[in-house]
MDAnalysis code that builds the backbone (N, CA, C; Angstrom):
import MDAnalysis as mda
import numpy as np

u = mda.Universe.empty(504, n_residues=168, atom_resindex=np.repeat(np.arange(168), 3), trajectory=True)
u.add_TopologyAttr("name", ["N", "CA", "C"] * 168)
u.add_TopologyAttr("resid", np.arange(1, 169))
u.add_TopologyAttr("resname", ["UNK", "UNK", "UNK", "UNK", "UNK", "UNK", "UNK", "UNK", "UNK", "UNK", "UNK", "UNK", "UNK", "UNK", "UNK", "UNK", "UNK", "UNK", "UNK", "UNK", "UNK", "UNK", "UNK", "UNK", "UNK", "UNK", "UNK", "UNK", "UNK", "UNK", "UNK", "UNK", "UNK", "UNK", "UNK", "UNK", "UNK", "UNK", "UNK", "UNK", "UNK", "UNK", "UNK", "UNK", "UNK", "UNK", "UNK", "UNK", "UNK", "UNK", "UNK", "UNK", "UNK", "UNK", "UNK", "UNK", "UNK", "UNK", "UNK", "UNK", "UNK", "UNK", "UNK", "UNK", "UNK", "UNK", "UNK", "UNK", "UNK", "UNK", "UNK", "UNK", "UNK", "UNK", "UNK", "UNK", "UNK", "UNK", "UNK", "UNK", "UNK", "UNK", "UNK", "UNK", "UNK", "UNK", "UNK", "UNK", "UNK", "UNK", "UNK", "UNK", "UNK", "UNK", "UNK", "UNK", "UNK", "UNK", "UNK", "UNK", "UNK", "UNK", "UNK", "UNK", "UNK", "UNK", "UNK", "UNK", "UNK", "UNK", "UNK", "UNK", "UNK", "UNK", "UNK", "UNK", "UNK", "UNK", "UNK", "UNK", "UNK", "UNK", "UNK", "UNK", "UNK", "UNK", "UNK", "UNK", "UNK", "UNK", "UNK", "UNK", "UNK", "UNK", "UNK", "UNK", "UNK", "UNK", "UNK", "UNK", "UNK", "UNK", "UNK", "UNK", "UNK", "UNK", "UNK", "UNK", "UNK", "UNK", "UNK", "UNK", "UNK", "UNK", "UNK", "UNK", "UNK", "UNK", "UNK", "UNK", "UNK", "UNK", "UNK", "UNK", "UNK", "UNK", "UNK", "UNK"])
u.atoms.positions = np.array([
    [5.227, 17.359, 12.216],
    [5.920, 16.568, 11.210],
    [7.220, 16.019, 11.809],
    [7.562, 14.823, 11.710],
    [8.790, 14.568, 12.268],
    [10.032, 14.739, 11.339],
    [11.141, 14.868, 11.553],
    [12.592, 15.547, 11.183],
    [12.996, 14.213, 10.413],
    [13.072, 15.391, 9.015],
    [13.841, 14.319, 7.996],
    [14.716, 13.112, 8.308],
    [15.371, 13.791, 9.033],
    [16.629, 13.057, 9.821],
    [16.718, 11.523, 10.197],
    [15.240, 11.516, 10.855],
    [14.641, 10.273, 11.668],
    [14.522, 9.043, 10.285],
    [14.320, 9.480, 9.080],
    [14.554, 8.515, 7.434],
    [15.637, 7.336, 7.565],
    [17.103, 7.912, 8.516],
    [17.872, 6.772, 7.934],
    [17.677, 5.761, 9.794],
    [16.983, 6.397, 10.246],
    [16.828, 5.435, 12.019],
    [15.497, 4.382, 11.514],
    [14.637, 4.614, 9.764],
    [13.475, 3.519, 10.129],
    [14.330, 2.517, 9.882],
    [13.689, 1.213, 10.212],
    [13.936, -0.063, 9.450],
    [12.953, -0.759, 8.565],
    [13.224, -1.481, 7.411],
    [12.122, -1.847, 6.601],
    [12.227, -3.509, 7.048],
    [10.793, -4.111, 7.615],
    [11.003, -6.138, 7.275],
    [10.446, -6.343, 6.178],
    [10.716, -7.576, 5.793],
    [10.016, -7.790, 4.925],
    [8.967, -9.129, 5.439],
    [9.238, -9.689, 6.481],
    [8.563, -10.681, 7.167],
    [7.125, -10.135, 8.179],
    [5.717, -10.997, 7.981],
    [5.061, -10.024, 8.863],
    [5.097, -11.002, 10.428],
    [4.864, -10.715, 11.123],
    [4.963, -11.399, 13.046],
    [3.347, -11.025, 13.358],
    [3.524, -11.727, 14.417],
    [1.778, -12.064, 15.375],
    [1.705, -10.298, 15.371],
    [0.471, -9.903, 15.085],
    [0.006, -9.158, 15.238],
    [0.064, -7.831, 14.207],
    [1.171, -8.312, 13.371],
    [0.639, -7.752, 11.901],
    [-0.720, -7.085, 11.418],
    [-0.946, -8.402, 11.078],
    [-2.471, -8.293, 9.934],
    [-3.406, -7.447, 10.828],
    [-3.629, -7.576, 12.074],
    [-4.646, -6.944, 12.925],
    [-4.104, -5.515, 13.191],
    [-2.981, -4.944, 13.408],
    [-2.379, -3.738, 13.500],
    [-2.685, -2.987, 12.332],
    [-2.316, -3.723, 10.914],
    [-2.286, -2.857, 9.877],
    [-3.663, -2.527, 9.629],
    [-4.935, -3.213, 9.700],
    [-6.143, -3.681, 9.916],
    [-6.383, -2.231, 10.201],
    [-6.358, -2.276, 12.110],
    [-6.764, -0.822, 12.884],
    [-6.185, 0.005, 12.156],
    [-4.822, 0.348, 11.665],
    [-4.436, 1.265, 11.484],
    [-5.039, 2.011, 10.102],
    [-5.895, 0.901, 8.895],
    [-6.278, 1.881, 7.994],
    [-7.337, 2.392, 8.327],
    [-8.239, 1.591, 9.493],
    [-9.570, 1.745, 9.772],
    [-9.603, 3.423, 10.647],
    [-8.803, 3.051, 11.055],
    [-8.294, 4.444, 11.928],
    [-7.979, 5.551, 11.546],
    [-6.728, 5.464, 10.208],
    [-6.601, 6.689, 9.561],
    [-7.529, 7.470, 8.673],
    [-7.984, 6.147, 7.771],
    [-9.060, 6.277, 6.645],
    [-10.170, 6.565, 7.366],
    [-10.704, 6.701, 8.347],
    [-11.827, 6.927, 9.019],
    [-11.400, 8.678, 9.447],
    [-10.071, 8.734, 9.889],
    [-9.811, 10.423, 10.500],
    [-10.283, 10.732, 9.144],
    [-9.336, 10.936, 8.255],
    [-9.232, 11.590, 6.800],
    [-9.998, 11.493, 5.950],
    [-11.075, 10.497, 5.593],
    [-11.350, 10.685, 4.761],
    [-12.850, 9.817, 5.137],
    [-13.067, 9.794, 6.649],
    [-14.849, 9.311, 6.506],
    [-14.803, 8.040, 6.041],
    [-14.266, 7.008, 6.301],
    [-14.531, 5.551, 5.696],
    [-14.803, 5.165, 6.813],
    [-15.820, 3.852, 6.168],
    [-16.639, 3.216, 7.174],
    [-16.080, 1.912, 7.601],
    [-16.736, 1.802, 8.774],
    [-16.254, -0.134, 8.921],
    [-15.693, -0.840, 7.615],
    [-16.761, -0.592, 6.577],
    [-16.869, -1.605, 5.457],
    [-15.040, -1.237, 4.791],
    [-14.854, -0.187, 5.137],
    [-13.381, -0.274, 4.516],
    [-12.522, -0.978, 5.218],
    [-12.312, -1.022, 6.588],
    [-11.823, -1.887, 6.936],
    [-11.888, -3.117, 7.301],
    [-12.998, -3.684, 7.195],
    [-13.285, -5.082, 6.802],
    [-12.533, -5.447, 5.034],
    [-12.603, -4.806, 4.578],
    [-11.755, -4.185, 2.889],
    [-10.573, -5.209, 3.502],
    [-9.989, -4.237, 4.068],
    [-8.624, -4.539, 4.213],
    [-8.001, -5.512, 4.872],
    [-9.115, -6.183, 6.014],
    [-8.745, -7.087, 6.735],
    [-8.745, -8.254, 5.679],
    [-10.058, -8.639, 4.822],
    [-9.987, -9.725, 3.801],
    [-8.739, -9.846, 3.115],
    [-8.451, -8.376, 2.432],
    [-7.458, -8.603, 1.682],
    [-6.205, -9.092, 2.358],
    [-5.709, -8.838, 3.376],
    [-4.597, -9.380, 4.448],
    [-4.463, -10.341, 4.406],
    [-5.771, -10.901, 4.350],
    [-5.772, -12.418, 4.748],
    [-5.736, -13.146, 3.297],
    [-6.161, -12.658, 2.759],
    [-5.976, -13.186, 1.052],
    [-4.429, -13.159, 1.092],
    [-3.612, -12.226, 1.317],
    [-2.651, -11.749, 0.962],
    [-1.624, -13.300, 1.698],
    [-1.906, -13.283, 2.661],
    [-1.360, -14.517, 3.807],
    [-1.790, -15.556, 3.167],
    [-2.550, -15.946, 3.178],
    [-3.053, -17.659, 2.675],
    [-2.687, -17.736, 1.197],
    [-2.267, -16.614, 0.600],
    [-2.178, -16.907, -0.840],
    [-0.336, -16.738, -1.059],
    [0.301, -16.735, -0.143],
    [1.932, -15.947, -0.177],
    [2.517, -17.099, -0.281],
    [3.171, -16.667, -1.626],
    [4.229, -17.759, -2.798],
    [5.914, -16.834, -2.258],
    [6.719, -17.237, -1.367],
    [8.111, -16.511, -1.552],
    [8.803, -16.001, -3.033],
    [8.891, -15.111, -3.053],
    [9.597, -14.906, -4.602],
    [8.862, -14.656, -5.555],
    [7.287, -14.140, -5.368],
    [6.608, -13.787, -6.261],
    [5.781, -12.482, -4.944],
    [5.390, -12.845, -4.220],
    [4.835, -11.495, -3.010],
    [5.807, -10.973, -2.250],
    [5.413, -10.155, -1.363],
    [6.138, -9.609, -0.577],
    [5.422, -7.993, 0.500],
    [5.978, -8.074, 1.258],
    [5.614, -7.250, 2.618],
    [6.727, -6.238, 2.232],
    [6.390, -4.911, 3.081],
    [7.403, -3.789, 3.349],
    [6.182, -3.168, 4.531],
    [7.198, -3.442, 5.670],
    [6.925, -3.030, 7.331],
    [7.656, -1.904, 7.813],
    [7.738, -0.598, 7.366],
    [8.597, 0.252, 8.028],
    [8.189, 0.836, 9.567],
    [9.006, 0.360, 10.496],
    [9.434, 0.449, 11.432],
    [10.144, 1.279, 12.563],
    [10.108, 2.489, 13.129],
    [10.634, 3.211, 14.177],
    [10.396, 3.299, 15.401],
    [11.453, 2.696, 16.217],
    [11.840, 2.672, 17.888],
    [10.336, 1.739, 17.948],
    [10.709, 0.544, 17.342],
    [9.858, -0.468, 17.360],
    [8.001, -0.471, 17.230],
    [8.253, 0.972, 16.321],
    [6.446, 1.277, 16.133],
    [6.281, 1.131, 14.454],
    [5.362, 0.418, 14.207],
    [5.354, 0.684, 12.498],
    [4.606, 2.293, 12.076],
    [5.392, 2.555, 11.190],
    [5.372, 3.823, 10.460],
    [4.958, 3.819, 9.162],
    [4.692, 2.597, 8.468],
    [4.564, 2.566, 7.237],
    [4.466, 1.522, 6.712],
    [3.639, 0.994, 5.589],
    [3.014, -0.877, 5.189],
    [2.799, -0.306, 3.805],
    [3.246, -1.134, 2.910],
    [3.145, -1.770, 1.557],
    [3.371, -3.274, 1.516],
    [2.214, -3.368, 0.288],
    [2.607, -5.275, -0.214],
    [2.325, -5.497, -1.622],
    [3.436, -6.577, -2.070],
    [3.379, -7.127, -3.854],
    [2.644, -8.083, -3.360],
    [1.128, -8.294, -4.418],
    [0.470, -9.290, -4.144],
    [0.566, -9.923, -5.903],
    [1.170, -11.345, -6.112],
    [0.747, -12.026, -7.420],
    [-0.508, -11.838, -8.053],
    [-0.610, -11.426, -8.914],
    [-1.981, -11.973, -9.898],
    [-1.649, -12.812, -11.082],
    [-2.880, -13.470, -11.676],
    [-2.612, -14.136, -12.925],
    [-2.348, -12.997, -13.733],
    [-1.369, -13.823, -15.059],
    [-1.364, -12.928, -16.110],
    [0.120, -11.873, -16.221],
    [1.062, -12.837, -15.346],
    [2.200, -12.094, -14.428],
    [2.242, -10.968, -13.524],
    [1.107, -10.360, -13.394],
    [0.424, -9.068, -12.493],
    [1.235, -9.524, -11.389],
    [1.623, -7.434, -10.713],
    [1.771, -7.507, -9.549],
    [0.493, -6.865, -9.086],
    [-0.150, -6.969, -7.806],
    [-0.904, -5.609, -7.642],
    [-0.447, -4.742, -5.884],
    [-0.243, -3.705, -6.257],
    [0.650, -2.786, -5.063],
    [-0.771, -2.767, -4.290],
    [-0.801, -2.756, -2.888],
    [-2.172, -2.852, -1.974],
    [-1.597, -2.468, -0.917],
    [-2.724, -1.933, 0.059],
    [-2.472, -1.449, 1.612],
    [-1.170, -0.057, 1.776],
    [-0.570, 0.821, 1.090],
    [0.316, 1.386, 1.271],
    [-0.681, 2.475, 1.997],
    [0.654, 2.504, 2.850],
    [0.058, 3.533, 4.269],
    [1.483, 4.237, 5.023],
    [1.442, 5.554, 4.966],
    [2.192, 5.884, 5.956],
    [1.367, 6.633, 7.110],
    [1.596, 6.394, 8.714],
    [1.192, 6.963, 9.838],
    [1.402, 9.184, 9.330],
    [0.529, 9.531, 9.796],
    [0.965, 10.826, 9.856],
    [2.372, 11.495, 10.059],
    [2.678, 11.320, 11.038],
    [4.195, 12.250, 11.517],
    [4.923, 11.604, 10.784],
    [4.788, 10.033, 10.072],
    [6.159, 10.230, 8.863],
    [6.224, 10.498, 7.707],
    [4.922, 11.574, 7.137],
    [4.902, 11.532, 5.857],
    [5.648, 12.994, 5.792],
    [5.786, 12.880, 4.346],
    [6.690, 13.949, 3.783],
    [8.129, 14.409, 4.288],
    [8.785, 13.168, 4.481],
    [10.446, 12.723, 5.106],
    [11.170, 12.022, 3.865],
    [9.861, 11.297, 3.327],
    [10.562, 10.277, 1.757],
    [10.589, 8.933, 2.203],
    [9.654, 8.703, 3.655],
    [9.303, 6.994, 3.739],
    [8.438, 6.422, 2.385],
    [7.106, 7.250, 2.017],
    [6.768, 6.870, 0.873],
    [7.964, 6.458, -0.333],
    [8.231, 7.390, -0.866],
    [9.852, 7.401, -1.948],
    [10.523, 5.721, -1.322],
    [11.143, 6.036, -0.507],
    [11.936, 4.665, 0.186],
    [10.641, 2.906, -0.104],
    [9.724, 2.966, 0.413],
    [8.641, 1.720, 0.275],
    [8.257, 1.609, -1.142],
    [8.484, 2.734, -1.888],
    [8.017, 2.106, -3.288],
    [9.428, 1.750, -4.018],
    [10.439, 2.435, -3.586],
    [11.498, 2.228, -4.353],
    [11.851, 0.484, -4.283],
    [11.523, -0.090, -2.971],
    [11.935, -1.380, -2.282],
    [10.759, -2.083, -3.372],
    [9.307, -1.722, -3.825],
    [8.145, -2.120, -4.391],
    [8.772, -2.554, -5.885],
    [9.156, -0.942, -6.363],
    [9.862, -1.148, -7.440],
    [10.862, -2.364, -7.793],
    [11.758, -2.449, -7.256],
    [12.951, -3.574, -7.011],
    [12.450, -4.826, -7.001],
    [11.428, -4.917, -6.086],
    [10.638, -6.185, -6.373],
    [10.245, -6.862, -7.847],
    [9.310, -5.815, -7.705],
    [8.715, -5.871, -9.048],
    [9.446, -6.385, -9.899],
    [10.473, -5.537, -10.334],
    [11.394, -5.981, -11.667],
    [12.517, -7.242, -11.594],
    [12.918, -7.525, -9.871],
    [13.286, -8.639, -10.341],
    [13.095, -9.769, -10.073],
    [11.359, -10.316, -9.828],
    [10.564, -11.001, -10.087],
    [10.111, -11.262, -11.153],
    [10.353, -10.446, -12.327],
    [10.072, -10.462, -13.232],
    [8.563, -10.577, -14.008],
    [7.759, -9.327, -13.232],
    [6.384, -8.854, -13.191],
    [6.570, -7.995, -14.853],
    [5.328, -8.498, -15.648],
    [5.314, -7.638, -17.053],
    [4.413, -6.276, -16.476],
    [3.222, -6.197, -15.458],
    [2.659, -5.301, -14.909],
    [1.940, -5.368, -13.755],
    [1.938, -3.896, -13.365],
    [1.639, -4.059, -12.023],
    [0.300, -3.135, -11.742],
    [-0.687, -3.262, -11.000],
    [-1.780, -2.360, -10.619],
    [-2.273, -2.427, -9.203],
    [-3.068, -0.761, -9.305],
    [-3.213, -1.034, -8.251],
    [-5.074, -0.202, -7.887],
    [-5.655, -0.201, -7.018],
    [-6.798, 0.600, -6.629],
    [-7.209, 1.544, -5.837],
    [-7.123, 2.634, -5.875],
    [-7.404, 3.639, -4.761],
    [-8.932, 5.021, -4.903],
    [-8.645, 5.299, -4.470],
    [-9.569, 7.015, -4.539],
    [-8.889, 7.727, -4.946],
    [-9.878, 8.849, -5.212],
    [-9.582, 10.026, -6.292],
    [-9.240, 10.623, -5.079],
    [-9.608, 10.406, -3.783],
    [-9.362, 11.749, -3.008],
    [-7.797, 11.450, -2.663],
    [-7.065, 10.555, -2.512],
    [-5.728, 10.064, -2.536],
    [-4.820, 10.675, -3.257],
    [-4.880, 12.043, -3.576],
    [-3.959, 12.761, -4.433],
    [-2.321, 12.678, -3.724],
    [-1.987, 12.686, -2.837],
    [-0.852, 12.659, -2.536],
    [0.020, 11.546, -3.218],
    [-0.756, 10.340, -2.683],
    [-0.468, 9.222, -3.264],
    [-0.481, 8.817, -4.796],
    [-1.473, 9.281, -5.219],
    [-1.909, 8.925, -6.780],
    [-0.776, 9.592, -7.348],
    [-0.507, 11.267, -6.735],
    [1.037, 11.904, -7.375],
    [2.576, 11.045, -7.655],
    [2.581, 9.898, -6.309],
    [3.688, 8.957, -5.893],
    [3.676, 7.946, -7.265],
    [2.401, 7.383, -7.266],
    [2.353, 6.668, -8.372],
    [2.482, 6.860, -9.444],
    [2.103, 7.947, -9.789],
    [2.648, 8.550, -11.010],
    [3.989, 8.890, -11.785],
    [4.778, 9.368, -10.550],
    [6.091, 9.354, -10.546],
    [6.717, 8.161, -10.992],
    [6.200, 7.002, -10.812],
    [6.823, 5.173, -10.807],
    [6.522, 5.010, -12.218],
    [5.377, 5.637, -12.916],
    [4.985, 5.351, -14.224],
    [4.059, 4.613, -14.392],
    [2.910, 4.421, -13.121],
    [1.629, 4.100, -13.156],
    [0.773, 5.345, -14.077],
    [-0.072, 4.716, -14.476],
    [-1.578, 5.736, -15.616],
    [-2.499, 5.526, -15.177],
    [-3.813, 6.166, -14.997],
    [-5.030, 6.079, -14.737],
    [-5.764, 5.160, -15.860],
    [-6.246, 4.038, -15.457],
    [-7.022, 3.282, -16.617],
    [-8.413, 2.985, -16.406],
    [-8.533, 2.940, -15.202],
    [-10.309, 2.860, -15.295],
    [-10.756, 3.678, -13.594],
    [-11.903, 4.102, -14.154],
    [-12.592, 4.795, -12.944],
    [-14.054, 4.196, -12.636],
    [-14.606, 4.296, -11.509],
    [-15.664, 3.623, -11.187],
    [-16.549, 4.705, -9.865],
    [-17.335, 4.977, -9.556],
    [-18.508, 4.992, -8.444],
    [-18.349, 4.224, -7.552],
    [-18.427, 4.315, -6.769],
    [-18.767, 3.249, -5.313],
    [-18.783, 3.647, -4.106],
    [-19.669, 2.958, -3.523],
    [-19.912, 2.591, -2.124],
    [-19.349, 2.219, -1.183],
    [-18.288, 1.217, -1.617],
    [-17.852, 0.212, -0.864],
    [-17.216, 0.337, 0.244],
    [-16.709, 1.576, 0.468],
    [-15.914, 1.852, 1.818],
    [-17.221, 2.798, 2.532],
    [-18.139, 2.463, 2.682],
    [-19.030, 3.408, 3.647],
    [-19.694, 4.612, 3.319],
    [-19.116, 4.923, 1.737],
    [-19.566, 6.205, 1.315],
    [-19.456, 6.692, 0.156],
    [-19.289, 7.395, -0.757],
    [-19.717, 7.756, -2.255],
    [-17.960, 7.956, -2.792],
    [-17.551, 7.328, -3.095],
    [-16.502, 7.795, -4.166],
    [-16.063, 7.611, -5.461],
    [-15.017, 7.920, -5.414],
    [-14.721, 7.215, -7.286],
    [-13.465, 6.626, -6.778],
    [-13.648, 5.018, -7.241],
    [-12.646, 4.350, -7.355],
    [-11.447, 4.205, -8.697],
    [-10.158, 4.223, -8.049],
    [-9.669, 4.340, -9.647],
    [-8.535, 3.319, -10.033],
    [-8.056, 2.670, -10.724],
    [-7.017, 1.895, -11.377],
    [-6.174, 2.542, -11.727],
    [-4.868, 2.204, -11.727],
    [-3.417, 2.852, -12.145],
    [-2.933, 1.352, -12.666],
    [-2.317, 1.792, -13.731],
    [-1.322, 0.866, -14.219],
    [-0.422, 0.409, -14.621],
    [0.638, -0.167, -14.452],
    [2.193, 0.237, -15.302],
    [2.377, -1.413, -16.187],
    [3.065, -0.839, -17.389],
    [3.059, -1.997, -17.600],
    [4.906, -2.038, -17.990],
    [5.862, -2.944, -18.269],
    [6.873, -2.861, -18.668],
    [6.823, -4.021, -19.846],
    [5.857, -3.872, -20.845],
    [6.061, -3.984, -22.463],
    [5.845, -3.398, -23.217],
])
């Protein structure tokens, strides 16, 4: 685990550079494959959505969070617009050795901030049930469980689930 300490040395961008989308790409394919058995098909998942995320990026309504140490990324979140004033939170990832320091805490807090002063009525998002660490994070923000589903789609049998916050 790396030393709390190392929290105030990350840096967060908010801009992504050449080699972004393909880094963050490997990196879920990579982790989500150690941990939890996902297949190609998940990271093909994620590569689409990247690219959705890019070709569809309005300044002042999306946004990136790239956390960064001794020039290695450590950590990815993104506000993606939906109709209907929706935000939807996607791709949040921290690398192993920086979790449980409060990089998570720090990327949603920056998520949060967004959110509200963009002036988003709600925000959602999609993950697995096996994502308890995370699903705990979200919870904390004042996301709810609203719909659950079966699926395939990442290579293998899970339950997909919706969280939702709304601020009306």
């Amino acid at each position: 685990m790396t030393d709390k300490r190392i929290l105030h040395e990350i840096t967060i961008r908010t801009q992504l550079q050449p080699g972004d989308i393909g880094y963050i790409t490997y990196l879920h394919g990579v982790l989500y494959k150690q941990e939890y058995d996902y297949g190609v098909e998940f990271e093909s998942y994620v590569a689409a959505g990247l690219n959705e995320f890019y070709s569809k990026f309005k300044p002042g309504k999306d946004c990136v969070w790239i956390a960064e140490h001794n020039s290695k990324i450590t950590g990815f979140l993104l506000l993606m617009h939906r109709p209907g004033n929706a935000a939807q939170l996607r791709y949040f990832l921290i690398t192993p050795s920086y979790r449980g320091i409060g990089l998570g805490k720090m990327l949603m807090d920056q998520y949060m901030r967004f959110f509200y002063a963009a002036g988003y009525t709600s925000s959602y998002l999609w993950t697995t049930s096996e994502l308890e660490t995370a699903i705990a994070l979200y919870k904390r923000y004042g996301f709810h469980l609203s719909e659950e589903k079966d699926s395939t789609t990442f290579g293998k049998p899970v339950t997909e689930q919706r969280y939702d916050l709304s601020t009306l």
